[in-house]
MOPAC internal coordinates of N, CA, C and O (Angstrom, degrees):
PM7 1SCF
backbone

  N    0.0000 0     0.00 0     0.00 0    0    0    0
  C    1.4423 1     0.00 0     0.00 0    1    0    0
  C    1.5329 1   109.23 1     0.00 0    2    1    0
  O    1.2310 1   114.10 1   -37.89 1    3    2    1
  N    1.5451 1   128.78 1   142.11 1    3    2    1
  C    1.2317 1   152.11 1  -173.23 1    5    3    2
  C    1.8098 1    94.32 1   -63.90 1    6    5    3
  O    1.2310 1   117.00 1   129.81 1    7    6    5
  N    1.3461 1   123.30 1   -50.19 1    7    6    5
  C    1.5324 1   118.92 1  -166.24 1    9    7    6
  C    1.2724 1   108.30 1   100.16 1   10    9    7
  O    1.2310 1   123.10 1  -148.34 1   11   10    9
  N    1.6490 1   111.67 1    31.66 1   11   10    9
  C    1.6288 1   107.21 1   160.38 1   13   11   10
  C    0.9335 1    78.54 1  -143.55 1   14   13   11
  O    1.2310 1   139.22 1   -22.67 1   15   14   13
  N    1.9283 1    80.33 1   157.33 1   15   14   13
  C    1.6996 1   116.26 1  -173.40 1   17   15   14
  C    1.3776 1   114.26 1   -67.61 1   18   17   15
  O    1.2310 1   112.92 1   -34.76 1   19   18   17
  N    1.2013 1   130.98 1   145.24 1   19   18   17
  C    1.7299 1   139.55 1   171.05 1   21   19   18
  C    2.0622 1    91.70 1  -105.07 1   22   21   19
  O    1.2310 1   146.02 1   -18.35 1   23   22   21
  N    1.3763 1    67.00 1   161.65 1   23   22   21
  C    1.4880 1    82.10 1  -165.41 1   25   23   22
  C    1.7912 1    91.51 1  -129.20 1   26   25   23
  O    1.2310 1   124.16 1   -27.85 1   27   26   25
  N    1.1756 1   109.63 1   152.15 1   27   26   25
  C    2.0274 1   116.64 1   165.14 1   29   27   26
  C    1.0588 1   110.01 1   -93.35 1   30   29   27
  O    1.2310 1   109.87 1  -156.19 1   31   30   29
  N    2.0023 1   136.61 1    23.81 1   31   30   29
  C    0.8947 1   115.36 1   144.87 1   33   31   30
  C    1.6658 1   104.16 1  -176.45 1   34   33   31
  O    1.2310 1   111.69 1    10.59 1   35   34   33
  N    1.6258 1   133.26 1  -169.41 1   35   34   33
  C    1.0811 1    95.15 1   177.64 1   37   35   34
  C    2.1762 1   108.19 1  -102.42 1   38   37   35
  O    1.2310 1   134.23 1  -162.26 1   39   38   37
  N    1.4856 1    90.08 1    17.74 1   39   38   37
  C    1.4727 1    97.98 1   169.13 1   41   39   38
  C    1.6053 1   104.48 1   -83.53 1   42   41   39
  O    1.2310 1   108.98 1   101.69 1   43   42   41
  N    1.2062 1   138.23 1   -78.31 1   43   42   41
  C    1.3853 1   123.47 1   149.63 1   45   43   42
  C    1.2462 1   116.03 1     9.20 1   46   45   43
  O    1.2310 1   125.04 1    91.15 1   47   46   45
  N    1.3151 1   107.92 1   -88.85 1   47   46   45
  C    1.8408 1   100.19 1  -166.83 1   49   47   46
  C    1.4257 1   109.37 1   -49.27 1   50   49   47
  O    1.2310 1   120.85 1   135.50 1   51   50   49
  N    1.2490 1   115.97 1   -44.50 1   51   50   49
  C    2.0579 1   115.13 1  -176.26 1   53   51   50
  C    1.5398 1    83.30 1   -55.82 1   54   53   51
  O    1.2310 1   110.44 1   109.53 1   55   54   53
  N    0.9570 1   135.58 1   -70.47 1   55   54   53
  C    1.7155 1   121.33 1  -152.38 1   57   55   54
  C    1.3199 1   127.78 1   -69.15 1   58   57   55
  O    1.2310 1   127.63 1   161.66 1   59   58   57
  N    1.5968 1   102.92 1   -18.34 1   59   58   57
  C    1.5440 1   111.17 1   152.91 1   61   59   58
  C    1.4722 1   128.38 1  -100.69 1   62   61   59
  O    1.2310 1   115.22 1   169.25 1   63   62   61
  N    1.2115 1   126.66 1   -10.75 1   63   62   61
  C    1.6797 1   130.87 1   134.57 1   65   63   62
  C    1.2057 1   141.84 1   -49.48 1   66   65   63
  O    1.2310 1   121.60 1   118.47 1   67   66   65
  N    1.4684 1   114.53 1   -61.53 1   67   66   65
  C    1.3357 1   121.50 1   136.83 1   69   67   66
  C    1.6495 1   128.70 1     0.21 1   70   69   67
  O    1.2310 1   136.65 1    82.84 1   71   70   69
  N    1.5673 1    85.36 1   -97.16 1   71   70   69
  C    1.4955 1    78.23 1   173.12 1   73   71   70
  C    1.7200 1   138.38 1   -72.63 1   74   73   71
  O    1.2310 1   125.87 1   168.33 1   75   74   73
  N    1.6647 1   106.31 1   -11.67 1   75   74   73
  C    1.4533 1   104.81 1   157.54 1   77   75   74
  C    1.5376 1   118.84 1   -51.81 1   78   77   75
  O    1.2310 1   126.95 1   118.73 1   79   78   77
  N    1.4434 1   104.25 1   -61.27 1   79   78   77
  C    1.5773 1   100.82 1  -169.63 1   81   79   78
  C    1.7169 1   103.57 1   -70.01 1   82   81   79
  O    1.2310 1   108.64 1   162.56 1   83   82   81
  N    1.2707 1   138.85 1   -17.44 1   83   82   81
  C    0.8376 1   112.27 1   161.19 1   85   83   82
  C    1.8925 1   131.71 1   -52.20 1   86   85   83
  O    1.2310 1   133.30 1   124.23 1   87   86   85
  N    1.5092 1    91.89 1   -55.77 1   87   86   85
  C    1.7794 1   116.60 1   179.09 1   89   87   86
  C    1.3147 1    91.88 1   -51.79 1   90   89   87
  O    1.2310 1   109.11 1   162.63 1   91   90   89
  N    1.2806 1   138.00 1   -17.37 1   91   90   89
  C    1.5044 1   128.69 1  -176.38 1   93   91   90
  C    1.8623 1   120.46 1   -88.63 1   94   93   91
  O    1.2310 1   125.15 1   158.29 1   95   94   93
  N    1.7804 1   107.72 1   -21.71 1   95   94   93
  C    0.8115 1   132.39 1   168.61 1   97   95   94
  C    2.1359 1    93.24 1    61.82 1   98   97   95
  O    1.2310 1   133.89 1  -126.31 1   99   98   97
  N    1.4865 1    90.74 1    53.69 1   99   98   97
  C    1.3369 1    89.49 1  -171.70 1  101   99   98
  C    1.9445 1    97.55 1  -118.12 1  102  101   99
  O    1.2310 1   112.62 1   -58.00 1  103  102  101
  N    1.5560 1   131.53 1   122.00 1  103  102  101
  C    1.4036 1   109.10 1  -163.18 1  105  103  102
  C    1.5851 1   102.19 1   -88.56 1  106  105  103
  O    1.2310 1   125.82 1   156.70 1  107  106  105
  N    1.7570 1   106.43 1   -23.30 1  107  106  105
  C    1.5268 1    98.86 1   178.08 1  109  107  106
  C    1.2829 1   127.85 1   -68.05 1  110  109  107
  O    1.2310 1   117.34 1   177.07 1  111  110  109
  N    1.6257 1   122.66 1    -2.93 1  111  110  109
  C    1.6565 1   150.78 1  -179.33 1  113  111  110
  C    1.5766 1    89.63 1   -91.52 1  114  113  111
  O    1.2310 1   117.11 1   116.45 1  115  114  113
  N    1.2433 1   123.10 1   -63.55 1  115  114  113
  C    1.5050 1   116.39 1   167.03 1  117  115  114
  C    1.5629 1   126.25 1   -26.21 1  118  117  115
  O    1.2310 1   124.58 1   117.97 1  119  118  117
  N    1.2603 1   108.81 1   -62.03 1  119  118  117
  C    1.2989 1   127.22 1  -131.75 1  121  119  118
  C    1.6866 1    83.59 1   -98.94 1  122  121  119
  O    1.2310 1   115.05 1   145.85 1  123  122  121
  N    1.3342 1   127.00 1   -34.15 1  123  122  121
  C    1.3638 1   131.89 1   177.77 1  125  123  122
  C    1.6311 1   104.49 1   -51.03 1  126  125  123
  O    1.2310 1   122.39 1   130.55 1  127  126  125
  N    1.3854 1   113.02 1   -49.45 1  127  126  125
  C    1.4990 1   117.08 1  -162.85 1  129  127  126
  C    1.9036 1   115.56 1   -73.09 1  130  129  127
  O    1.2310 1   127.36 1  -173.92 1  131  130  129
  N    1.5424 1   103.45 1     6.08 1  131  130  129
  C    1.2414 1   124.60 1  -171.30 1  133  131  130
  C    1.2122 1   106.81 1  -121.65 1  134  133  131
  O    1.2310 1   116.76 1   -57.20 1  135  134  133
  N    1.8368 1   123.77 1   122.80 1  135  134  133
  C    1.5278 1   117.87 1   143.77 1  137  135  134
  C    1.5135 1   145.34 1   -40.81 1  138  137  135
  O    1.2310 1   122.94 1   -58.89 1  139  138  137
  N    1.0063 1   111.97 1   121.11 1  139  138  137
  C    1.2659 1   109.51 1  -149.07 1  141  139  138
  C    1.9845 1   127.24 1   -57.56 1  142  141  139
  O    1.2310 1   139.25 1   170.15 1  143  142  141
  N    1.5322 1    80.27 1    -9.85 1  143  142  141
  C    1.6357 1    95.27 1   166.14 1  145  143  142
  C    2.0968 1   106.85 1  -117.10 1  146  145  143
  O    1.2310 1   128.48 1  -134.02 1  147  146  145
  N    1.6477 1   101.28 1    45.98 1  147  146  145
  C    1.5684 1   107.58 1  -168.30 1  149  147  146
  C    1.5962 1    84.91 1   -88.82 1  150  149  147
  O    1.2310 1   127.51 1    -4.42 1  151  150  149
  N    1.4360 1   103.16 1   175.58 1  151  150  149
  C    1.6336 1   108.96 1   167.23 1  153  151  150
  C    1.4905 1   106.14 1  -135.74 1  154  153  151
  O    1.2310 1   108.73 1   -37.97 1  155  154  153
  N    1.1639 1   138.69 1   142.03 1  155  154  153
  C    1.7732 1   140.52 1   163.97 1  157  155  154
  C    1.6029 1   101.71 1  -101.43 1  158  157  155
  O    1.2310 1   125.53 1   -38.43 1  159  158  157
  N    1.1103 1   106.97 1   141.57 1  159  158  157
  C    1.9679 1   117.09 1   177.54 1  161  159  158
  C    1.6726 1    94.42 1  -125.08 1  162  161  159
  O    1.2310 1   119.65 1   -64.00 1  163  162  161
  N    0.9828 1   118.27 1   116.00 1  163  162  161
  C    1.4973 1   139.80 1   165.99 1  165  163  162
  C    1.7181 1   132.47 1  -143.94 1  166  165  163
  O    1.2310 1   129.45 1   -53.14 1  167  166  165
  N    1.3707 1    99.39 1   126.86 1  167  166  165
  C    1.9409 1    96.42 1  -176.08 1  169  167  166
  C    1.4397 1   105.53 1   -40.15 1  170  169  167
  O    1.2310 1   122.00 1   136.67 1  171  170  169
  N    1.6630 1   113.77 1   -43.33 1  171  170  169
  C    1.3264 1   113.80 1  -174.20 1  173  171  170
  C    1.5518 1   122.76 1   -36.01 1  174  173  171
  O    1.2310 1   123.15 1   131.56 1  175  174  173
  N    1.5928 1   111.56 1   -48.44 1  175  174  173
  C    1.3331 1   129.36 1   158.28 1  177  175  174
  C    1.7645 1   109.82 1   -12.20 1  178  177  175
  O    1.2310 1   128.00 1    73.29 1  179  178  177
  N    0.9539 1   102.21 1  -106.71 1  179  178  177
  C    1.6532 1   107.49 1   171.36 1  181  179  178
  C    1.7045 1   125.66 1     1.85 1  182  181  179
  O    1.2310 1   134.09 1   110.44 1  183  182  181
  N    1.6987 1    90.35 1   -69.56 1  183  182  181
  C    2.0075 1   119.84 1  -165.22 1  185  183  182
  C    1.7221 1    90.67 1   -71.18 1  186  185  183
  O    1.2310 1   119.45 1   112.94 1  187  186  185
  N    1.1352 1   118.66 1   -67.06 1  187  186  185
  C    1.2207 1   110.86 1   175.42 1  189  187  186
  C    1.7300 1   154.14 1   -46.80 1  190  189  187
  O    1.2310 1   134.83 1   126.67 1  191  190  189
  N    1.6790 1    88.92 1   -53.33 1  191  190  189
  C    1.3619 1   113.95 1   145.91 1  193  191  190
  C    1.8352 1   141.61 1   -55.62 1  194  193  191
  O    1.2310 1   129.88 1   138.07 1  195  194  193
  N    1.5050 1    98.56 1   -41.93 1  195  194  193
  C    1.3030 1   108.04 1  -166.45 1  197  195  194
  C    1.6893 1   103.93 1    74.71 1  198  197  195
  O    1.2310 1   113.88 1  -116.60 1  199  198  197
  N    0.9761 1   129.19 1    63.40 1  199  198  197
  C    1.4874 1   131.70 1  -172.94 1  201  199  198
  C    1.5323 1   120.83 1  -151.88 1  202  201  199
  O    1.2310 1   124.92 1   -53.67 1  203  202  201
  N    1.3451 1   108.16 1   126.33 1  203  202  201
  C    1.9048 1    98.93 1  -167.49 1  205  203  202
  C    1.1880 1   112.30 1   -57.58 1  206  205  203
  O    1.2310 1   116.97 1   158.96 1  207  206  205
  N    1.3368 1   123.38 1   -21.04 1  207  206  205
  C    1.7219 1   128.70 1  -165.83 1  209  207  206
  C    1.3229 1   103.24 1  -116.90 1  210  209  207
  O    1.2310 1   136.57 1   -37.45 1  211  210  209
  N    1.6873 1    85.52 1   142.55 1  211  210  209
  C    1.6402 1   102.15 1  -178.02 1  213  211  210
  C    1.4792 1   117.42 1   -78.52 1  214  213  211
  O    1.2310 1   118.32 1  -173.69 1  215  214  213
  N    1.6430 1   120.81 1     6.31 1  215  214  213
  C    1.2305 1   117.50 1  -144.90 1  217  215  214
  C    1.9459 1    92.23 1  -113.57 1  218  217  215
  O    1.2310 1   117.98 1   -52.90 1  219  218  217
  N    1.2143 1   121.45 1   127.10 1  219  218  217
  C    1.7914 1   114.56 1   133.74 1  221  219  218
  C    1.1703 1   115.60 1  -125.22 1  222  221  219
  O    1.2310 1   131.50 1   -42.75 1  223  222  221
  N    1.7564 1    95.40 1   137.25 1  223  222  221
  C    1.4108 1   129.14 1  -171.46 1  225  223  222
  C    1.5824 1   107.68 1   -84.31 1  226  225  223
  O    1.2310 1   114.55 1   -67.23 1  227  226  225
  N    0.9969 1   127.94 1   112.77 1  227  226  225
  C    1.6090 1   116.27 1   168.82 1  229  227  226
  C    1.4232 1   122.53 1    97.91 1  230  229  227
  O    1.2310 1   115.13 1   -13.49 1  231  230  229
  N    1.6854 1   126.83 1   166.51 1  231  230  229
  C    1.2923 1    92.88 1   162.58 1  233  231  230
  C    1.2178 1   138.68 1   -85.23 1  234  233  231
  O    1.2310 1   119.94 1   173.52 1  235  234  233
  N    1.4160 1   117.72 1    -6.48 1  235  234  233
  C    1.1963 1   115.41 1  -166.36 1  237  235  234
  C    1.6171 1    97.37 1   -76.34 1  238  237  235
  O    1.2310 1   101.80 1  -163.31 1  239  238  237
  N    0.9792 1   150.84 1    16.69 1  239  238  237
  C    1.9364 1   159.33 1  -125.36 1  241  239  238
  C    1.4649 1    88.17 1  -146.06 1  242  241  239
  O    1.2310 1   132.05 1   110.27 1  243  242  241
  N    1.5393 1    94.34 1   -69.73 1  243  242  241
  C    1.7251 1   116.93 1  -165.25 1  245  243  242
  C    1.5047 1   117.60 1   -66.82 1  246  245  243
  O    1.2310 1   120.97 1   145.17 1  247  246  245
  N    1.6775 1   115.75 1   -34.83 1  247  246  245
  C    0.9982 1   106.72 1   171.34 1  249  247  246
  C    1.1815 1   133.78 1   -51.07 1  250  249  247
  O    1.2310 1   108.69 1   128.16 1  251  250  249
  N    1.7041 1   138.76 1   -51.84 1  251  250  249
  C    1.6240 1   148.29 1  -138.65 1  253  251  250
  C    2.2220 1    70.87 1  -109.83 1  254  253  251
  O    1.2310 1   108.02 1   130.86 1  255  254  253
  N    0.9290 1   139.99 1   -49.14 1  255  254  253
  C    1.6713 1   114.96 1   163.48 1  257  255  254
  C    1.5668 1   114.93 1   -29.10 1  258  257  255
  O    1.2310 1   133.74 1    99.17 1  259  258  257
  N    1.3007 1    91.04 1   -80.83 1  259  258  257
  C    1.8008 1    88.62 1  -175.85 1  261  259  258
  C    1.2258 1   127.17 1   -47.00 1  262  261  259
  O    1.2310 1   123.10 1   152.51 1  263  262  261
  N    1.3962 1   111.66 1   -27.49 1  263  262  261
  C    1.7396 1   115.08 1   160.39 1  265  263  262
  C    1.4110 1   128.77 1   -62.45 1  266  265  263
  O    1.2310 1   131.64 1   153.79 1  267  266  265
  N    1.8265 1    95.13 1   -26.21 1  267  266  265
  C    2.0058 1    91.60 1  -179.06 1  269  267  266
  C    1.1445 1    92.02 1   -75.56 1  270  269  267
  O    1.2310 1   110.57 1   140.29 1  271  270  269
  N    1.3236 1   135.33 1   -39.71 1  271  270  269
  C    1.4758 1   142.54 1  -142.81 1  273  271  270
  C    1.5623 1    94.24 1   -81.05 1  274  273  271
  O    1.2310 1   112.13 1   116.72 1  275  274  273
  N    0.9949 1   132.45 1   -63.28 1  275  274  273
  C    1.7610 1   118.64 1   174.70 1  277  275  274
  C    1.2455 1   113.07 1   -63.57 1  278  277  275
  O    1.2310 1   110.18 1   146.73 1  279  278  277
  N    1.5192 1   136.05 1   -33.27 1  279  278  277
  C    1.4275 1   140.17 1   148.59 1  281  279  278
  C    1.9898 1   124.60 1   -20.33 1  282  281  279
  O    1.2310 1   139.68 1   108.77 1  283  282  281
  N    1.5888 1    79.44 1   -71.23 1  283  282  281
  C    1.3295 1    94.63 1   178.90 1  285  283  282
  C    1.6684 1   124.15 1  -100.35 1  286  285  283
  O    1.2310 1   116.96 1  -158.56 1  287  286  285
  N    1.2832 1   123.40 1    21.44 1  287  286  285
  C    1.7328 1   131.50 1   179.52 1  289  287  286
  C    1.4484 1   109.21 1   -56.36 1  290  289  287
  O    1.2310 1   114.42 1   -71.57 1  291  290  289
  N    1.3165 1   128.18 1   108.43 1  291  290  289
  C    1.5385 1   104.89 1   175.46 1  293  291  290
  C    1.9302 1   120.91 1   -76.14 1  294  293  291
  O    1.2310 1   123.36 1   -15.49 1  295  294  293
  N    1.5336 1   111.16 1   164.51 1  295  294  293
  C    1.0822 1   119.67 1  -167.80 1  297  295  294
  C    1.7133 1   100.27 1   -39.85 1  298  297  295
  O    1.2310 1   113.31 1   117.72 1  299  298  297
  N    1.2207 1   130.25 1   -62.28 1  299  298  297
  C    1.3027 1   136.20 1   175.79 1  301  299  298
  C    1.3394 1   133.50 1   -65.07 1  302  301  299
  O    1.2310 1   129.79 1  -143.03 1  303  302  301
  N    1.4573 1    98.73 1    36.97 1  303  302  301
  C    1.4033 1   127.31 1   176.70 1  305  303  302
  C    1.6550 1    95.50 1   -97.85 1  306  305  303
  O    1.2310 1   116.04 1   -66.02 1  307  306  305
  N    1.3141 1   125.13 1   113.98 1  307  306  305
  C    1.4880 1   123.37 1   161.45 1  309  307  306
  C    1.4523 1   121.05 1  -137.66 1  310  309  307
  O    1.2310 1   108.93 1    10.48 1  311  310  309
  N    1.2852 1   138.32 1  -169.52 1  311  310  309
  C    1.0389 1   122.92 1  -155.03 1  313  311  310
  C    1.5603 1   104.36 1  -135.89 1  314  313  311
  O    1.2310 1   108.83 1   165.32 1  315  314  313
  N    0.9837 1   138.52 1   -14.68 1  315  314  313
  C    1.7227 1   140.70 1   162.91 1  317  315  314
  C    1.6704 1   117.12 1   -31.53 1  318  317  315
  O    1.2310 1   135.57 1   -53.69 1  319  318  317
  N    1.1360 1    87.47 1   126.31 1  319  318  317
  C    1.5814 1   102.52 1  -152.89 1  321  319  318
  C    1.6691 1   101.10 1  -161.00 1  322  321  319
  O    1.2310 1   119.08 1   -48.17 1  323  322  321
  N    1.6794 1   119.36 1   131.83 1  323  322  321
  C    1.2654 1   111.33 1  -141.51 1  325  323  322
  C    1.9634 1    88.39 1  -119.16 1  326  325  323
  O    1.2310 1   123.98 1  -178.04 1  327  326  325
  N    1.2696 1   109.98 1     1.96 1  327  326  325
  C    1.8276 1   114.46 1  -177.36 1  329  327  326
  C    1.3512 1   105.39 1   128.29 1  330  329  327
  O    1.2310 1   116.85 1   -14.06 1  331  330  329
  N    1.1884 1   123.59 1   165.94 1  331  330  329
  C    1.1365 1   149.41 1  -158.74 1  333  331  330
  C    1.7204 1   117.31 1  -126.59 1  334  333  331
  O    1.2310 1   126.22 1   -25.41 1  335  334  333
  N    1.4089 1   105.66 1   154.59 1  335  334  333
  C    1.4032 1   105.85 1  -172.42 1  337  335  334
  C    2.0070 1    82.84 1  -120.46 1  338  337  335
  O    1.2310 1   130.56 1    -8.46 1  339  338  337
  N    1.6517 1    97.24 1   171.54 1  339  338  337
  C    1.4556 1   113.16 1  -160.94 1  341  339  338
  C    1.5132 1   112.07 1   171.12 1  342  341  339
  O    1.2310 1   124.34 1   -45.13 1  343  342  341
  N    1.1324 1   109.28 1   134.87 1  343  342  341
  C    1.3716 1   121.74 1  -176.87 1  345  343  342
  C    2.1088 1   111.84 1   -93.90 1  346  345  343
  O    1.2310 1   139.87 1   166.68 1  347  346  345
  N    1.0288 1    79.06 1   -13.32 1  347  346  345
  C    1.9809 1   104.38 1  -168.45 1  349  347  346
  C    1.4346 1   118.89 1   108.11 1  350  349  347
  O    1.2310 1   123.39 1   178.73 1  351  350  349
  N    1.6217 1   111.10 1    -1.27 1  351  350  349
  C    1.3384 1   110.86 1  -174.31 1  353  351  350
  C    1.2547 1   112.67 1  -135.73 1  354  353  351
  O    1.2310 1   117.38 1   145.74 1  355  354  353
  N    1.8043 1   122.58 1   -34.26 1  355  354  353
  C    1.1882 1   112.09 1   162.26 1  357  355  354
  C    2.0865 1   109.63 1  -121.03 1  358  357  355
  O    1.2310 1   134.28 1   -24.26 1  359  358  357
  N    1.3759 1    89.99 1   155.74 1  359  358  357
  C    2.0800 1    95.09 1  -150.78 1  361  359  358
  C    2.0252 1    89.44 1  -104.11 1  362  361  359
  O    1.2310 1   123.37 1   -41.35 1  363  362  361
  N    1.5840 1   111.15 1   138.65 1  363  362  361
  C    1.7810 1    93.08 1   171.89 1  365  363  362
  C    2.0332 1    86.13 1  -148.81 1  366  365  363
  O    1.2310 1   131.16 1   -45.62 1  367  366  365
  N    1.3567 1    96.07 1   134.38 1  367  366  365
  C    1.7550 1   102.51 1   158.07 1  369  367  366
  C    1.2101 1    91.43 1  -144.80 1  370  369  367
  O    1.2310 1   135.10 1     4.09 1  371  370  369
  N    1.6084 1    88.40 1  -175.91 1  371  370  369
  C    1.1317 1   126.89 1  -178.28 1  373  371  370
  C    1.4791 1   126.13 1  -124.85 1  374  373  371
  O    1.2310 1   114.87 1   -54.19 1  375  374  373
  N    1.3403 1   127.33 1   125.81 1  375  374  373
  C    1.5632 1   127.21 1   163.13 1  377  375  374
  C    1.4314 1    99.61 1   -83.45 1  378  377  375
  O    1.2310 1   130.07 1   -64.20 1  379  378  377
  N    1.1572 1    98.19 1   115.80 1  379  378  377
  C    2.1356 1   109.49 1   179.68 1  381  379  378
  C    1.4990 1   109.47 1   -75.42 1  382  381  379
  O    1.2310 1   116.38 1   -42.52 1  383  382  381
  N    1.5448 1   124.48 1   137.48 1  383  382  381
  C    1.2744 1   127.78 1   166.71 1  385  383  382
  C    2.0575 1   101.17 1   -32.41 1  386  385  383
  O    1.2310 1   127.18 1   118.81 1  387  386  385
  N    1.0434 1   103.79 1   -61.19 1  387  386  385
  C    1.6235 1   114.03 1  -177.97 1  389  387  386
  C    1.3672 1   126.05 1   -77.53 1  390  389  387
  O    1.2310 1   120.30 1   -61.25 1  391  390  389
  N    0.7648 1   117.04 1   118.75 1  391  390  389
  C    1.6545 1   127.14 1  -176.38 1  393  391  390
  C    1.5556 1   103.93 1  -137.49 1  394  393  391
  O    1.2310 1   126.78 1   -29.43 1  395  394  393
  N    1.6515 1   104.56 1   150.57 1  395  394  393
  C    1.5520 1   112.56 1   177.79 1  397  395  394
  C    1.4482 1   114.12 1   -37.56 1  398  397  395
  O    1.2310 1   118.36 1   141.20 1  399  398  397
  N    1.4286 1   120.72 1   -38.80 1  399  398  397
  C    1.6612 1   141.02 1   178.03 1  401  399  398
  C    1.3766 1   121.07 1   -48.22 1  402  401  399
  O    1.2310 1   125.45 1   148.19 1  403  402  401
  N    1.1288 1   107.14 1   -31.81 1  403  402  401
  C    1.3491 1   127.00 1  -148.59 1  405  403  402
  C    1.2652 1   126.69 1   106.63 1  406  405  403
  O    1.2310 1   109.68 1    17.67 1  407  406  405
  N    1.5261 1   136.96 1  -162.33 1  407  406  405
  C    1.3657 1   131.06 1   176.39 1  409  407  406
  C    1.5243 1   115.79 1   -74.21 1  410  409  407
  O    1.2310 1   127.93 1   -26.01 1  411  410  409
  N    1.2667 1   102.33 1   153.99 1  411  410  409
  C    2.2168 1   119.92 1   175.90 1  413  411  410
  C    1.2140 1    97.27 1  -138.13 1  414  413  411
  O    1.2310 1   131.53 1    14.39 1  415  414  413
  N    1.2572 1    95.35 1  -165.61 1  415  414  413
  C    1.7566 1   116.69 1  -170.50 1  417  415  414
  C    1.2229 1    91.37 1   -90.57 1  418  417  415
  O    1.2310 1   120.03 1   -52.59 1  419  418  417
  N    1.6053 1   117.55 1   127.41 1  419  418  417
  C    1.4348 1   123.12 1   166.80 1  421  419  418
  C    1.8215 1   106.84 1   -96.48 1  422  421  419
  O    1.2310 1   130.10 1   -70.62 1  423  422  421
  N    1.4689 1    98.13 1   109.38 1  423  422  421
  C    1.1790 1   106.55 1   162.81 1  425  423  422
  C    1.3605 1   127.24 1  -159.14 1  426  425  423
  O    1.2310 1   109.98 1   -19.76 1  427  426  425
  N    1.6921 1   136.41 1   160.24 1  427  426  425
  C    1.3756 1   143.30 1  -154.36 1  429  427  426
  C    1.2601 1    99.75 1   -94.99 1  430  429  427
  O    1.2310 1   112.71 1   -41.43 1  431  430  429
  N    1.6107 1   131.37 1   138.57 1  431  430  429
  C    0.8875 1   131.09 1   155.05 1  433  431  430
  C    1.6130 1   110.66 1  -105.00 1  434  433  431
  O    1.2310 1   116.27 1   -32.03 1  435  434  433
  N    1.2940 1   124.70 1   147.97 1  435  434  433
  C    1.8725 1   130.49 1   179.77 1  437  435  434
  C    1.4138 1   104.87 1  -139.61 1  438  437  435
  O    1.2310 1   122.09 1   -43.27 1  439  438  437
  N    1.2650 1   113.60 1   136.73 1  439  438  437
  C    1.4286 1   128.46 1  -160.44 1  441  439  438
  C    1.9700 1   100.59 1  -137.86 1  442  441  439
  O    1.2310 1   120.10 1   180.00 1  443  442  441

């Protein structure tokens, strides 16, 4: 074996990529896992940005996001997460208020 991970599908790999390059707080690890004319819709959009719309289109949109977002992550940002549900085309979990750790940010991610 080469020494990279295989994945069982290419929903799998987004849900275990994903959240690496997130936990990495890296935006060019982000921004890789996106077409380059992709769009992300998140409340975050707004709080972060200062922007009425939840939406960036592209990378040049997506990039200076992913920068507030590793910028601004609070300490109780963690990543425990128990699997994902999926149809084969669209991917959704959850980081649970509860984790072995103690408590994180409980929130849904949808792909």
């Amino acid at each position: 074996m080469n020494g990279e991970t295989t994945y069982s599908s290419p929903v799998d790999r987004m849900y275990h990529l994903w959240d690496e390059a997130l936990s990495h707080n890296d935006p060019e690890e982000l921004l890789a896992l996106y077409a380059p004319d992709g769009t992300i819709e998140s409340p975050l959009i707004p709080h972060l940005m200062g922007s009425e719309r939840g939406i960036c289109r592209g990378h040049d949109e997506m990039r200076p996001f992913f920068e507030a977002v590793a910028r601004e992550k609070p300490q109780i940002r963690r990543y425990y997460r128990t699997g994902y549900f999926s149809d084969g085309k669209k991917l959704m979990w959850e980081y649970p208020r509860i984790s072995p750790d103690g408590e994180q940010m409980d929130f849904v991610e949808v792909m």
